[in-house]
Phi, psi and omega in degrees: 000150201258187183244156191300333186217133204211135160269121180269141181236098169292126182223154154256182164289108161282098172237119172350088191105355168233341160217163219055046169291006178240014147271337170318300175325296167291297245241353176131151153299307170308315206257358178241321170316309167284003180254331167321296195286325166311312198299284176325325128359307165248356155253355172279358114347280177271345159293312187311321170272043148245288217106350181270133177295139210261134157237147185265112177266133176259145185251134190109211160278130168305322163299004202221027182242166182278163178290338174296326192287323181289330206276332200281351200266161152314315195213179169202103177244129174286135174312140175259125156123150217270002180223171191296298173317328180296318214270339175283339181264008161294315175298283178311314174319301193319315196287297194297276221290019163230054167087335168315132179256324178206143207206110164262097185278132148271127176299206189218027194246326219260044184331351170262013164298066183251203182307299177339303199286312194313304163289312157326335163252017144291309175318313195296354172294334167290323162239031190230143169288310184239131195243125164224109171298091172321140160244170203255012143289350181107320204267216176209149198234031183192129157200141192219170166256104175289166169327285167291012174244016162273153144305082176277344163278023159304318213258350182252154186103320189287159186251095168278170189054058135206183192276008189250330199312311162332283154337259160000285167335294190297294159329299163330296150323299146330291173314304186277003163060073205222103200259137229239097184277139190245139156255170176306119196308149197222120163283155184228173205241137188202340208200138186305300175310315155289354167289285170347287179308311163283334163307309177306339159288150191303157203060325166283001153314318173282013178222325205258102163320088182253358194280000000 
């Protein structure tokens, strides 16, 4: 039986040359592939430090996700569906109908996700319908649900990988009279220079390896 509030963790198979590819492009398939699995890492970390139950959805093999990623989740289900939208309202489905009262999805890219933010966006849940943590791409790096306020036309329509995907969302909301509490905005690492740019922050020499 699942538990009343859950974090879903979006993930691949980490493999060279399937993910992150455009840090690939500088530092290599291996050297971006190891910064992939560092970013993940820390955040099925700080899921661990909230204490909110972790479920992973993977895109690849199961056999091929490591085992610290395997030990720690609740549960582990592969994504369904042929686009990142599909596969995120696949996700809450799966999630509402074995009972979760309230459900947050994450990337797994995002190094400013930490326990705080996480419980902050539950909290927004005592007056909001919809929970989104905004990235300063234009796009969004956290989105949650209560049960009765999901939506699946959130998910549909959007030009995801642009800068509109927020915007869209949001519209979307609206349309469906849906009241949408936004958290404080996040970069995700995508480029040798957000790579750079996160290292040079306090703190993060001690887990993100770029050497």
């Amino acid at each position: 039986m699942m538990p009343r509030k859950v974090i879903a963790l979006f993930v691949k198979e980490p493999v060279p040359g399937l993910v992150k590819t455009r840090l690939a492009a500088d530092l290599g398939a291996h050297e971006a592939c190891a910064v992939y699995r560092q970013l993940a890492d820390r955040a099925i970390q700080q899921v661990a430090a909230s204490g909110i139950p972790l479920v992973v959805f993977y895109h690849g093999r199961r056999e091929g996700l490591p085992d610290g990623w395997q030990q720690k989740a609740r549960s582990l289900m592969p994504q369904t569906g042929c686009d990142l939208g599909q596969r995120m309202a696949a996700a809450f489905c799966t999630l509402f109908r074995e009972n979760v009262e309230h459900a947050v999805l994450i990337g797994s890219d995002i190094p400013g996700i930490d326990a705080a933010y996480l419980h902050q966006a539950f909290s927004l849940f005592d007056s909001h319908d919809i929970v989104i943590g905004p990235a300063t791409d234009g796009g969004y790096c956290l989105i949650g649900f209560r049960q009765g306020s999901f939506a699946p036309a959130l998910f549909e329509g959007v030009r995801w990988s642009t800068g509109q995907v927020l915007r869209q969302t949001l519209e979307a909301a609206e349309r469906q009279t849906l009241k949408v509490g936004l958290l404080p905005a996040l970069s995700d690492i995508d480029t040798v220079n957000d790579l750079r740019r996160v290292a040079a922050e306090p703190g993060n020499a001690s887990w993100l390896n770029t050497g």
